[in-house]
N, C-alpha and C positions, 0 to 999 in steps of 0.2 A: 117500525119506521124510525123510532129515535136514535137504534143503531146506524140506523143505513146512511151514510154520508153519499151526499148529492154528488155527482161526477163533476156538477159546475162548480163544487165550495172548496175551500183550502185542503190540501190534500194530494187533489186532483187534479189535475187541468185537462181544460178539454184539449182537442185534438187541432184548435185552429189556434191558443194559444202554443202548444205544441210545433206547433207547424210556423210560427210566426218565431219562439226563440232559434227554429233552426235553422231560422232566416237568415236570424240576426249573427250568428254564428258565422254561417260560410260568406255572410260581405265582410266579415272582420278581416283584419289584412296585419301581419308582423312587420313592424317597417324594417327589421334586421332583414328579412327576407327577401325584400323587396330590391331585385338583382335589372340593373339596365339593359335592355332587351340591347343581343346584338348587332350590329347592322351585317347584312351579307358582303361579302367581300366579294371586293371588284379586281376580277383578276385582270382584265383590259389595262386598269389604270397602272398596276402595279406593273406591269409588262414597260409598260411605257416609261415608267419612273426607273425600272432596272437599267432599259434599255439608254434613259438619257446619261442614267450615273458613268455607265460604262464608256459612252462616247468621249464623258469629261473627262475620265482617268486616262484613256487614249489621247485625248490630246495633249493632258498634263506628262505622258511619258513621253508626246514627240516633241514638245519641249525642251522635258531635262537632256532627252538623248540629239538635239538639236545644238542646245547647250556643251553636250559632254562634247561634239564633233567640233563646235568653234574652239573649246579650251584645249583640244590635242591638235587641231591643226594650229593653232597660235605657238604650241609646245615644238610640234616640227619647223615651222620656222624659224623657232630661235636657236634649234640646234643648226639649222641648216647655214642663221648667220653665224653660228659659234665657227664652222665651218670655210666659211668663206675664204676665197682667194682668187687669184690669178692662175688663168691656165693657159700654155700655150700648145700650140700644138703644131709641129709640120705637116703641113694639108700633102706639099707638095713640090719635086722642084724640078727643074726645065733646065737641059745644057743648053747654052749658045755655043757660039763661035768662041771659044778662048773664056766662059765664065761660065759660074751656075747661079742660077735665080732661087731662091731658096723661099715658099711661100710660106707665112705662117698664120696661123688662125688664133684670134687673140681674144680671152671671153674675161672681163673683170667681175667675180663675183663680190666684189664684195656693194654694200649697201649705198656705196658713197662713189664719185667719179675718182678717177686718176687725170689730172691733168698732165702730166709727163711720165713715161715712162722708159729708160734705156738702159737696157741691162750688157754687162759685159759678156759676152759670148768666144768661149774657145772652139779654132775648127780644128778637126785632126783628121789627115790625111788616110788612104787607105790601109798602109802600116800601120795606123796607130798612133803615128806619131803626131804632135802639134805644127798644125801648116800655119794657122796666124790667130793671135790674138785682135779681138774688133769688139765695136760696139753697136750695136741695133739697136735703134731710136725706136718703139712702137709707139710712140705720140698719146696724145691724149684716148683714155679708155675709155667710153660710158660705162654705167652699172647696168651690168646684165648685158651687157648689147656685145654681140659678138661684132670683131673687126680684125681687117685681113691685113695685114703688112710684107711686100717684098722686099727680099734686099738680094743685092746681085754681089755674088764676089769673083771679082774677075782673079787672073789668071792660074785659077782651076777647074774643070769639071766636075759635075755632079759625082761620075764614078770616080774619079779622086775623092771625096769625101765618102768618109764612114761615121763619121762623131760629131755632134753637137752638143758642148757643155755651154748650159749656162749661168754662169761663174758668181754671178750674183747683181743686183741693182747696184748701177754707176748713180742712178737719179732716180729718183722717186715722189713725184711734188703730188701729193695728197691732202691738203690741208686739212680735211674733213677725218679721215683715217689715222692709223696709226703709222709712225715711223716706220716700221716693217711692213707694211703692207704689199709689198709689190714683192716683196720676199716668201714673209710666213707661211706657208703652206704650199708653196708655192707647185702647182700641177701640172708636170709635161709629158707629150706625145708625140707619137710620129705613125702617119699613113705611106711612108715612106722606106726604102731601104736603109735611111741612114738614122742611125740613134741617136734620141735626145734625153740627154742626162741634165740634172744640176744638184 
């Protein structure tokens, strides 16, 4: 018996302090270990989040490409004033009795009015040759605004004439424009049989 050590004395332990360190053991906890539970993802909301970013970037490119159309139409207008001028053109012309009515069609491009306009005008006959030196008053232009002017030259007919030169500004009162203005650039036509040069 004085061999025998009791199952309950040191040595040994019973089975319910046994039971109790393995308790103590598995509520132990590593706090390195100890990782924050994820949440589940919510694919709803993310849909909604993509969905609004993309709407932004869309309207942030009709913006810029809103933008990019004002800075190239502002680009085409200033070529188009670089451009600018006076253009006339023969609509049309009508014989009378003993003269011809010569219509013309008169457009001032440029940005600013003409208050006076008369340019010298050669006519040449159907040879070719110069039947009379004149001046054609077209009066006051507006900008942009198309305007009709006739002038009748008596004692020739329309088939007498083959050529209309004209020869350059007698007058030109622009205050707003430059000196040339009724010159520079100056654009002519004809709907008509007979040619306009300058």
């Amino acid at each position: 018996m004085d061999g025998f050590t009791s199952p309950g004395r040191s040595g040994h332990q019973t089975g319910a302090a046994r039971k109790g360190r393995f308790r103590s053991r598995r509520v132990a906890r590593r706090p390195e270990l100890d990782m924050p539970t994820a949440a589940p993802l919510n694919w709803s909301g993310r849909c909604d989040h993509m969905r609004k970013m993309q709407m932004k970037m869309m309207r942030l490119a009709g913006v810029a490409l809103g933008a990019g159309l004002c800075f190239a139409t502002g680009a085409v207008a200033q070529d188009a004033g670089a451009g600018a001028a006076v253009a006339i053109e023969l609509n049309a012309v009508k014989s009378n009795e003993g003269s011809c009515t010569l219509s013309f069609l008169v457009t001032n491009g440029h940005a600013g009015p003409i208050e006076k306009a008369v340019y010298e005008t050669v006519l040449f006959d159907s040879a070719g040759q110069v039947e009379r030196l004149t001046l054609f008053d077209f009066g006051a232009l507006p900008s942009g605004r198309p305007r009709v002017r006739q002038f009748t030259i008596t004692g020739v007919t329309c088939d007498g004439l083959s050529r209309v030169l004209i020869n350059g500004a007698n007058t030109c009162q622009a205050p707003d424009l430059a000196a040339n203005a009724c010159e520079a650039g100056l654009i002519l036509g004809t709907r008509t049989g007979i040619e306009v040069i300058g």
